[in-house]
C-alpha positions as CSV (number, residue, x, y, z in Angstrom):
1,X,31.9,81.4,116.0
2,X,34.8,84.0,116.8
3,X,36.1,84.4,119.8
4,X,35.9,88.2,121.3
5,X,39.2,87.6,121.6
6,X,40.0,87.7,118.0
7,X,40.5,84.9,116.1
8,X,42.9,81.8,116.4
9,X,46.2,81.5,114.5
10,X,46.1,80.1,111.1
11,X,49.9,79.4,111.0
12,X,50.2,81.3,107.9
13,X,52.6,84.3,107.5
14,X,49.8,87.3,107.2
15,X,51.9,89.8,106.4
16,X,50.6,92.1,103.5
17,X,52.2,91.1,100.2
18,X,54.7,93.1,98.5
19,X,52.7,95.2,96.0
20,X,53.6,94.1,92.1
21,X,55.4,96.8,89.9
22,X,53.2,98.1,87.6
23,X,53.5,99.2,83.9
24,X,54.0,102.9,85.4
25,X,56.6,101.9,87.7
26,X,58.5,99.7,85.6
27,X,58.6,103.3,83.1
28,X,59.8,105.6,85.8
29,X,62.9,103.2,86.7
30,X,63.7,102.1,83.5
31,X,63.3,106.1,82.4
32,X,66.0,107.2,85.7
33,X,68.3,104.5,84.8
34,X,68.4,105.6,81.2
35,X,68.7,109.1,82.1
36,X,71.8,108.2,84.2
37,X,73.2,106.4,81.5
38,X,73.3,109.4,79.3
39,X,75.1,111.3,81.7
40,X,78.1,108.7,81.8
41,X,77.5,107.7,77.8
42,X,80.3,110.7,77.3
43,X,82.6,109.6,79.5
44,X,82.1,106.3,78.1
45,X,82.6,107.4,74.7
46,X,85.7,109.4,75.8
47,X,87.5,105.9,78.1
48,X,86.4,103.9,74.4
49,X,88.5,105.6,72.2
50,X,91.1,107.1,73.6
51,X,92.1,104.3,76.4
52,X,90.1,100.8,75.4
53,X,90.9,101.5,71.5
54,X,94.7,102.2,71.3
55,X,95.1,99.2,74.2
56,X,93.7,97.0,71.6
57,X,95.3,98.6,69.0
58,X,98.6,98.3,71.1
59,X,97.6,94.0,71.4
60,X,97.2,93.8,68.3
61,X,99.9,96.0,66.3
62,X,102.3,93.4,69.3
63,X,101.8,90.4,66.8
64,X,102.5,91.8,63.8
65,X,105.9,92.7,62.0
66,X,105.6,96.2,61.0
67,X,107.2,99.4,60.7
68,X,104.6,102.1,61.1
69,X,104.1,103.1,57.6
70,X,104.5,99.6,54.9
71,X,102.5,96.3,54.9
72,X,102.4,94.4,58.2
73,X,103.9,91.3,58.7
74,X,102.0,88.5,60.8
75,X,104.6,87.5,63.3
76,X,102.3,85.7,66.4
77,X,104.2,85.4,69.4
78,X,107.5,86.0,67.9
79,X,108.0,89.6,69.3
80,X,107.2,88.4,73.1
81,X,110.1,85.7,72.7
82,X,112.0,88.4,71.8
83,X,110.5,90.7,74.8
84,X,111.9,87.8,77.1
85,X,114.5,86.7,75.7
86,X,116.6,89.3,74.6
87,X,119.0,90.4,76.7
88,X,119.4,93.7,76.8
89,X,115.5,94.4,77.0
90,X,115.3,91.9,80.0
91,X,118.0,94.3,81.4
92,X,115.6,97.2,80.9
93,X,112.7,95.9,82.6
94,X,115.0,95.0,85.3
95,X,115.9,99.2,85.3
96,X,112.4,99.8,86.0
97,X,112.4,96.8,88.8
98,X,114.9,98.5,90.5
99,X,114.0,102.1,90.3
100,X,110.6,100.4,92.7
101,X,113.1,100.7,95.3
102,X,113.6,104.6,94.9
103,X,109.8,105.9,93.5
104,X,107.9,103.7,95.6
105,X,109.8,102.2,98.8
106,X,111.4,105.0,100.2
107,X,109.1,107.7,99.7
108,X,106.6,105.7,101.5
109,X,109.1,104.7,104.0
110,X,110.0,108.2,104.8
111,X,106.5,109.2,104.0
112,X,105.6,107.9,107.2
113,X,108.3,108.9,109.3
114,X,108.1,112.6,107.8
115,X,104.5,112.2,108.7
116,X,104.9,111.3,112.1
117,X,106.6,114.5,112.9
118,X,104.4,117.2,110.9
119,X,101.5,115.5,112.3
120,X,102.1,117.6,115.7
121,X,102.6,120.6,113.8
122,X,99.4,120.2,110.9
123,X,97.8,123.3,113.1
124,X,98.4,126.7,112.4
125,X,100.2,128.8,109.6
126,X,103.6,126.9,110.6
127,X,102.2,123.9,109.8
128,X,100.5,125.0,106.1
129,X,103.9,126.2,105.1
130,X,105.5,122.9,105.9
131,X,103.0,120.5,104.0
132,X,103.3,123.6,100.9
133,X,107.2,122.9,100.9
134,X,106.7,118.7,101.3
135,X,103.9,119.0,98.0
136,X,106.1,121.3,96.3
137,X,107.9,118.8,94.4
138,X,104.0,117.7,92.8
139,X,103.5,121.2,91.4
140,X,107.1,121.5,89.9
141,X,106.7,119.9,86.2
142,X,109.1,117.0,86.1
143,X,111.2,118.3,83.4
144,X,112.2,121.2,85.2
145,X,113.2,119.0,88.1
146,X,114.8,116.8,85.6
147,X,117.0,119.7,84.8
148,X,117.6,121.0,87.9
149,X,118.7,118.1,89.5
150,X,121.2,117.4,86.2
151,X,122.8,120.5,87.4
152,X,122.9,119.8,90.5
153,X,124.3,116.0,90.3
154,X,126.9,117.4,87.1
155,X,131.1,117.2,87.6
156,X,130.8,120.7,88.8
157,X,127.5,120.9,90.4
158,X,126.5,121.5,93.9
159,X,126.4,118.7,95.6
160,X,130.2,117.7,93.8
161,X,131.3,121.4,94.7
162,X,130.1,120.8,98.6
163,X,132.2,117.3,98.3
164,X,135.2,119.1,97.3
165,X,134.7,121.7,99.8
166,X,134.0,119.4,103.5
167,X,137.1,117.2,101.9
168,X,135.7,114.9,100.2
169,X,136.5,115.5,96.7
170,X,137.1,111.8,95.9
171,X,134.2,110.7,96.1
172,X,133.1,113.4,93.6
173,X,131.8,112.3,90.1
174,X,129.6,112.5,87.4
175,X,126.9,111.0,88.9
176,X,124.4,110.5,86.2
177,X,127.5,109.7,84.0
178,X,129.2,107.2,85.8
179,X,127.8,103.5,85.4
180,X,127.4,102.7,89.1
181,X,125.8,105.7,90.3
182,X,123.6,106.8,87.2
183,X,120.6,104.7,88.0
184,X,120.4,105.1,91.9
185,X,120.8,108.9,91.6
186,X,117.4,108.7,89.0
187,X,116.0,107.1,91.8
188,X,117.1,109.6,94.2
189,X,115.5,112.2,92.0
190,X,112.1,109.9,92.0
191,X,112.3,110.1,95.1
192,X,112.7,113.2,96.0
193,X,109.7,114.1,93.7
194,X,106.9,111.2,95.3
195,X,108.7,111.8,98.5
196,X,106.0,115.0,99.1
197,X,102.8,113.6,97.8
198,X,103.7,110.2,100.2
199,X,103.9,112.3,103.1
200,X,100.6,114.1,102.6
201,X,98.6,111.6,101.8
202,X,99.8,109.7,104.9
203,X,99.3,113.5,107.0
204,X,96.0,113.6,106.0
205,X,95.5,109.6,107.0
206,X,96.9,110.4,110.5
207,X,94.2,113.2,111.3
208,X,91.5,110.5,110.8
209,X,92.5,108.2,113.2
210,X,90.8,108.5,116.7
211,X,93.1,110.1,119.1
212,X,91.4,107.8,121.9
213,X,93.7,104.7,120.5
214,X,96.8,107.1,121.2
215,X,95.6,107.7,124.9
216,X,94.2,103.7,124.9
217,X,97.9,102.6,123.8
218,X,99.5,105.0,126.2
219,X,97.7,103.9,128.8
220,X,99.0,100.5,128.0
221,X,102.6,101.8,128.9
222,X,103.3,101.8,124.7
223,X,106.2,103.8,123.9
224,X,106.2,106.4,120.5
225,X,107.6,102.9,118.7
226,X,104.9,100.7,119.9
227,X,102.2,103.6,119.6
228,X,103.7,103.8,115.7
229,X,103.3,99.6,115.1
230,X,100.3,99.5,117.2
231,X,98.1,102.8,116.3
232,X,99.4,104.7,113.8
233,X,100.4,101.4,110.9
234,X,97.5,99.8,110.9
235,X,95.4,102.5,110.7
236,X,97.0,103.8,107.5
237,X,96.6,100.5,105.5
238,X,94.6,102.1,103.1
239,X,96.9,105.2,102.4
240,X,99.9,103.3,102.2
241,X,97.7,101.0,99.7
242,X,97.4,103.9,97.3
243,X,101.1,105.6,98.1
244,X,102.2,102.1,96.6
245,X,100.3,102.1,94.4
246,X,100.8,105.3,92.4
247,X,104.7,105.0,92.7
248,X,105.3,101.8,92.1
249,X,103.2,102.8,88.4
250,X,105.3,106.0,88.7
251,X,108.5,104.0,89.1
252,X,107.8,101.5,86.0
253,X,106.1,104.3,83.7
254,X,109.1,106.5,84.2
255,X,109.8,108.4,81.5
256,X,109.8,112.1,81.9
257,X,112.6,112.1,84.2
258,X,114.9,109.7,82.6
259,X,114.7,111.0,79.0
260,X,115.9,114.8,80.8
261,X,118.2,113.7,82.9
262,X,120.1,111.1,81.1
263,X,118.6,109.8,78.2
264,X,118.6,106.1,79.5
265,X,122.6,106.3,79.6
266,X,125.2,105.5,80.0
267,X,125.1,102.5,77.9
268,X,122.0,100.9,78.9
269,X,122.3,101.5,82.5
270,X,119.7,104.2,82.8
271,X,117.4,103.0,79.9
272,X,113.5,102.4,81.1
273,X,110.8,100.3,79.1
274,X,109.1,103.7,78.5
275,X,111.8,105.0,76.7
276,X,113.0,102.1,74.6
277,X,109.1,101.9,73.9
278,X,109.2,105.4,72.5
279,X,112.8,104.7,70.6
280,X,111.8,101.4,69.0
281,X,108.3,102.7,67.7
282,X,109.9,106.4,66.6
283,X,113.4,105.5,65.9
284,X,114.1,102.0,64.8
285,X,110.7,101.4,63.3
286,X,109.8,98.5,65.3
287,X,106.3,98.9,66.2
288,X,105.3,95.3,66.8
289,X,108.1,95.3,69.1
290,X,107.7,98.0,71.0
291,X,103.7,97.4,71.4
292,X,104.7,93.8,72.7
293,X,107.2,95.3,75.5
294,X,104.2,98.1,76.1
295,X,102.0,95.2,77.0
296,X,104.6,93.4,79.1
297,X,105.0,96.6,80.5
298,X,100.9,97.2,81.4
299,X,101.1,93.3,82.8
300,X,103.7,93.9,85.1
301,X,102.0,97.0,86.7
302,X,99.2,94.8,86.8
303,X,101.2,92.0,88.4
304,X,102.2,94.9,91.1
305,X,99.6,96.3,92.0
306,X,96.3,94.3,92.4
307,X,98.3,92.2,94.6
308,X,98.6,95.7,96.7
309,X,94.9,96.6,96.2
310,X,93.9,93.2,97.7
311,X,96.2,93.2,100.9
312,X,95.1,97.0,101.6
313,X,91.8,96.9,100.5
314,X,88.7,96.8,103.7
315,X,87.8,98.6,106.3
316,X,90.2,100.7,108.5
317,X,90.7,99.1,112.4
């Protein structure tokens, strides 16, 4: 008999079973998940053919022998031992090493001190006008800037004429002519272009961080230094994960600004694998050449970067 109590335990879990999809329901999901695939199908379609395509193309035309327009040549591996052992290609990638240094380390570098000071001023029309003149570089198209600054850096620009008149007119030169200074003062112009688009993204990171650490680390008798390393670093490990990111692709796939401004000379000093890319496919008729430095090209990136994304990838302190 039952107790008025209710009745004893069983030991068995009584909680109401989880109801069993039926036909109906198993419709409507599979209906909404179709529906959403049709909305991405175009942008599918659009990645497919003109990104995953022409990257297989590009792996594929990179073991062949071929000129563009006769009969390919099966060649295997033969134009990546060229890639890698041909010295004056090795001497190209190691351009585009080097030029890191310029598009990606010290705009990020400045970035953040730059940042540090407009941050106090971010209110207000004062503050508007100074991120619009930081960003300004971002709007200009880089060939313009490519020209500009080729007037600027020529025997009788500027910054030569400015030299000459503070005294200093020996150290005036050509200085994407000479072979010492041609490359860094590329990267000066790289710079000078990422150097706005650093410094905003790393603004716009500083207004999200909790102004109670600031007044925490002040507290804690932290200096502006130690309120930088403490606060301010950490905080931006995600921003400066994408700042290094998009330069250091900027720096390797630098083209724009090279071919304007110096046409990879002189000699070889200024020469980039996106341009010898472009002048062995177009010039010299080496395609399976040129598609096998493109994909040494996209591995390196690759080899750059997902390292980055790892390190700066999680969740903000």
């Amino acid at each position: 008999m039952t107790s008025a109590l209710g009745s004893a335990p069983t030991g068995r879990d009584e909680r109401p079973a989880r109801p069993t999809p039926t036909r109906a329901h198993r419709f409507r999901w599979a209906r909404a998940a179709g529906t959403g695939w049709l909305y991405v199908l175009p942008a599918l379609v659009m990645y497919a053919v003109f990104v995953l395509r022409p990257l297989a193309l590009t792996i594929q035309y990179s073991l062949y022998d071929w000129n563009g327009i006769g009969v390919a040549r099966w060649a295997g591996l033969d134009n990546y031992l060229t890639v890698f052992t041909d010295s004056d290609l090795l001497k190209i990638i190691g351009n585009a090493v080097i030029l890191i240094v310029f598009f990606s380390f010290i705009p990020v570098a400045l970035g953040l001190l730059v940042a540090s000071l407009v941050r106090r001023i971010t209110t207000g029309a004062f503050g508007t006008v100074v991120r619009t003149i930081l960003f300004l570089p971002q709007v200009i198209p880089l060939v313009a800037a490519g020209i500009a600054w080729s007037w600027l850096l020529s025997s009788n620009g500027l910054i030569n004429q400015v030299l000459r008149a503070v005294g200093l007119g020996g150290v005036a030169r050509a200085w994407l002519g000479d072979f010492d200074t041609a490359l860094p003062a590329v990267g000066v112009i790289g710079a000078w272009v990422l150097l706005g688009l650093c410094t905003i993204l790393l603004v716009t990171g500083m207004s999200k961080i909790d102004p109670a650490l600031y007044e925490a680390a002040r507290l804690d008798g932290a200096g502006p230094v130690r309120e930088f390393l403490a606060v301010t670093l950490p905080s931006l490990r995600q921003e400066i994960g994408v700042c290094l990111t998009v330069t250091i692709i900027a720096a390797l796939a630098s083209f724009d600004i090279v071919y304007i401004s110096t046409s990879g000379g002189p000699g070889l000093q200024t020469t980039v694998p996106g341009l010898e890319i472009y002048r062995l496919a177009f010039s010299q008729r080496q395609v399976g050449l040129a598609s096998a430095l493109a994909v040494v090209l996209m591995l390196l990136v690759l080899a750059c970067v997902l390292p980055i994304q790892r390190l700066t990838r999680g969740e903000k302190p």
